[in-house]
C-alpha positions as CSV (number, residue, x, y, z in Angstrom):
1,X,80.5,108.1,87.8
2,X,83.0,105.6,87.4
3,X,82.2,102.2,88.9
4,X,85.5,101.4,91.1
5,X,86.5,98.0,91.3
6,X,86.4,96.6,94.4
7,X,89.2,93.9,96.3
8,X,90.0,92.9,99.5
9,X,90.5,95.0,101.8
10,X,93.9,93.9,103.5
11,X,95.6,94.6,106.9
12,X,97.7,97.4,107.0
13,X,100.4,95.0,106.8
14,X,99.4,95.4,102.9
15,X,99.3,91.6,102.0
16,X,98.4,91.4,98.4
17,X,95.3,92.7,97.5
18,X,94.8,92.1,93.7
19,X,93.1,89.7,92.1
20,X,94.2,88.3,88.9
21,X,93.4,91.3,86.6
22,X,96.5,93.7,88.5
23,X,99.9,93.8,86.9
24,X,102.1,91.3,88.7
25,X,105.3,93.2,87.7
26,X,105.3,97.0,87.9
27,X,109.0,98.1,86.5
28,X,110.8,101.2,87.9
29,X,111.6,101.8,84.2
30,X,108.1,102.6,82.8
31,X,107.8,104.9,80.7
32,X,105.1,107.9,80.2
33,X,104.1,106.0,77.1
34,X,104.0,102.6,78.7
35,X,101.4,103.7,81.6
36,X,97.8,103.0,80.9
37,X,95.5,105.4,79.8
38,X,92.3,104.0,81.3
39,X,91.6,105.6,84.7
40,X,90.9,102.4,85.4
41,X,93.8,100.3,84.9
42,X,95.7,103.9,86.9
43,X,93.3,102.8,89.6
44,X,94.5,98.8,89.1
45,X,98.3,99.4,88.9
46,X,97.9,102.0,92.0
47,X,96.9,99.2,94.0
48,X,99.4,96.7,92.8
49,X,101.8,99.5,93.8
50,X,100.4,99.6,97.2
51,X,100.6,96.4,97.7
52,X,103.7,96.2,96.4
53,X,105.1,98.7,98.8
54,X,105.4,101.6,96.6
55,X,103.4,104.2,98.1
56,X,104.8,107.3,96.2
57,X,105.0,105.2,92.8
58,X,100.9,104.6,93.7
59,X,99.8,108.2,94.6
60,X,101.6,109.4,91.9
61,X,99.8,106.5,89.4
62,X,96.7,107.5,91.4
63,X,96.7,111.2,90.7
64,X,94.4,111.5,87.6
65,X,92.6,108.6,89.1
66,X,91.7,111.5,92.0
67,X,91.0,114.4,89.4
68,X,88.9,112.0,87.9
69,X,87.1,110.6,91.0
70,X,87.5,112.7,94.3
71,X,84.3,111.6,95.9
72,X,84.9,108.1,95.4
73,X,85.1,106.0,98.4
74,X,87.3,103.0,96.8
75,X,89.6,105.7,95.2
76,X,89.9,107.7,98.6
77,X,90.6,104.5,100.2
78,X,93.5,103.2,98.0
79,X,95.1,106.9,98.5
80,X,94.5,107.1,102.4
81,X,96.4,103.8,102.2
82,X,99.3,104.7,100.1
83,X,99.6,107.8,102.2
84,X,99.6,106.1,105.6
85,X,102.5,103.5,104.0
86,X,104.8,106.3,103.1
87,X,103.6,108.0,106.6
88,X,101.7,111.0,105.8
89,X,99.6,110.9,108.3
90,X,97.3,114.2,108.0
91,X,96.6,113.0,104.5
92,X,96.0,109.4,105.3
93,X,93.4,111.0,108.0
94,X,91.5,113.1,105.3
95,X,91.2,110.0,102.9
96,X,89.5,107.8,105.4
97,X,87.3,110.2,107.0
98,X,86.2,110.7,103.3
99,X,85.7,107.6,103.1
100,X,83.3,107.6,106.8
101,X,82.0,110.5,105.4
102,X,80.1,108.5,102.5
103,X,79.7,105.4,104.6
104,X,80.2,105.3,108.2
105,X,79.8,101.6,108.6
106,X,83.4,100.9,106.6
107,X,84.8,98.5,109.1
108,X,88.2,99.2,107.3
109,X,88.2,102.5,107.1
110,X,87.8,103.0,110.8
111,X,90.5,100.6,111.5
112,X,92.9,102.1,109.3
113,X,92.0,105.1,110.7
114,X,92.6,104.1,114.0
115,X,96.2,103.2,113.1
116,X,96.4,106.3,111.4
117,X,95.5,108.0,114.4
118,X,97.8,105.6,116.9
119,X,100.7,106.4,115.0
120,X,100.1,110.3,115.6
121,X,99.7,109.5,119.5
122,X,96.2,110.4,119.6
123,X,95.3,107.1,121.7
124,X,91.9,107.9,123.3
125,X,91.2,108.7,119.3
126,X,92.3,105.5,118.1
127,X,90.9,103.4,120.6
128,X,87.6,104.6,119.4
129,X,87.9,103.7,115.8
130,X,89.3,100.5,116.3
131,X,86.4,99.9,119.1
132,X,84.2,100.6,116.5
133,X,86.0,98.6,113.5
134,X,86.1,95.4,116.1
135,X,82.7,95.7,117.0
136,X,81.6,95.8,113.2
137,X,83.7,93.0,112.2
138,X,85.1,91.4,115.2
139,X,88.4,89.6,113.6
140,X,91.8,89.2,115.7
141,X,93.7,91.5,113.9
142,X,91.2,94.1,115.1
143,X,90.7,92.8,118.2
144,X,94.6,93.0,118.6
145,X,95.3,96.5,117.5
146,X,92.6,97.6,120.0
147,X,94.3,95.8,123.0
148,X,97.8,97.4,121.8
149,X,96.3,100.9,121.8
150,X,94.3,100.1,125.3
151,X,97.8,98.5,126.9
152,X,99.5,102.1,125.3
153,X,97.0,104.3,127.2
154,X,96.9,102.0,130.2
155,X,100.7,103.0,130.5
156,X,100.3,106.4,130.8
């Protein structure tokens, strides 16, 4: 099993997340040839895409990274965010339930599922992953996705 490198795990607002190692510039132009052959460095540029905003660029980068890796929690991460950032929600869902599946204390991984979920309008769902993500790692930006999500279904 491949030993995923590991990196911040950002807001869903997708503020950079690589550290010096990811490619700074990922041209629209490369070329079969250019891309890396190293799962690895797929896994690397696919989050430079993401954080880059270039969800479809990364799933597609990320593909063999998948083939290679499905049961990897970092891997299924990266793709549950690229798929929530070009809104596929269902898939986004699978992704980081795989990812609760193998560890159920992923703080991030509930919270981005409870966005996941509050973007399909499943509130009372969401409310309870990102009760669970605050409690784990009470920062504001949990705390204030909770409260939006409370104030939604209070409106009801």
């Amino acid at each position: 099993m491949i030993a995923w490198p590991l990196t911040k795990r950002p807001a869903i607002e997708y503020e950079d997340s690589c550290n010096s190692t990811c490619p700074r510039t990922v041209g629209a132009t490369m070329t079969a040839a250019d891309r890396p052959p190293d799962v690895v460095e797929q896994f690397r540029l696919a989050e430079a895409l993401v954080s880059e905003r270039r969800p479809l660029e990364a799933l597609r980068e990320l593909a063999p990274v998948l083939d290679a890796e499905p049961n990897a929690p970092s891997v299924q991460l990266l793709a549950g965010r690229a798929y929530l950032q070009s809104a596929q929600l269902n898939r986004a869902e699978e992704a980081f339930l795989r990812v609760l599946d193998h560890n159920p204390s992923d703080h991030y991984a509930r919270f981005a599922l409870g966005r996941t979920l509050q973007r399909q309008s499943r509130l009372d769902e969401a409310r309870a992953q990102l009760a669970m993500a605050a409690a784990m790692n009470p920062t504001p930006e949990y705390q204030e996705a909770l409260n939006e999500v409370r104030m939604r279904i209070g409106r009801r």
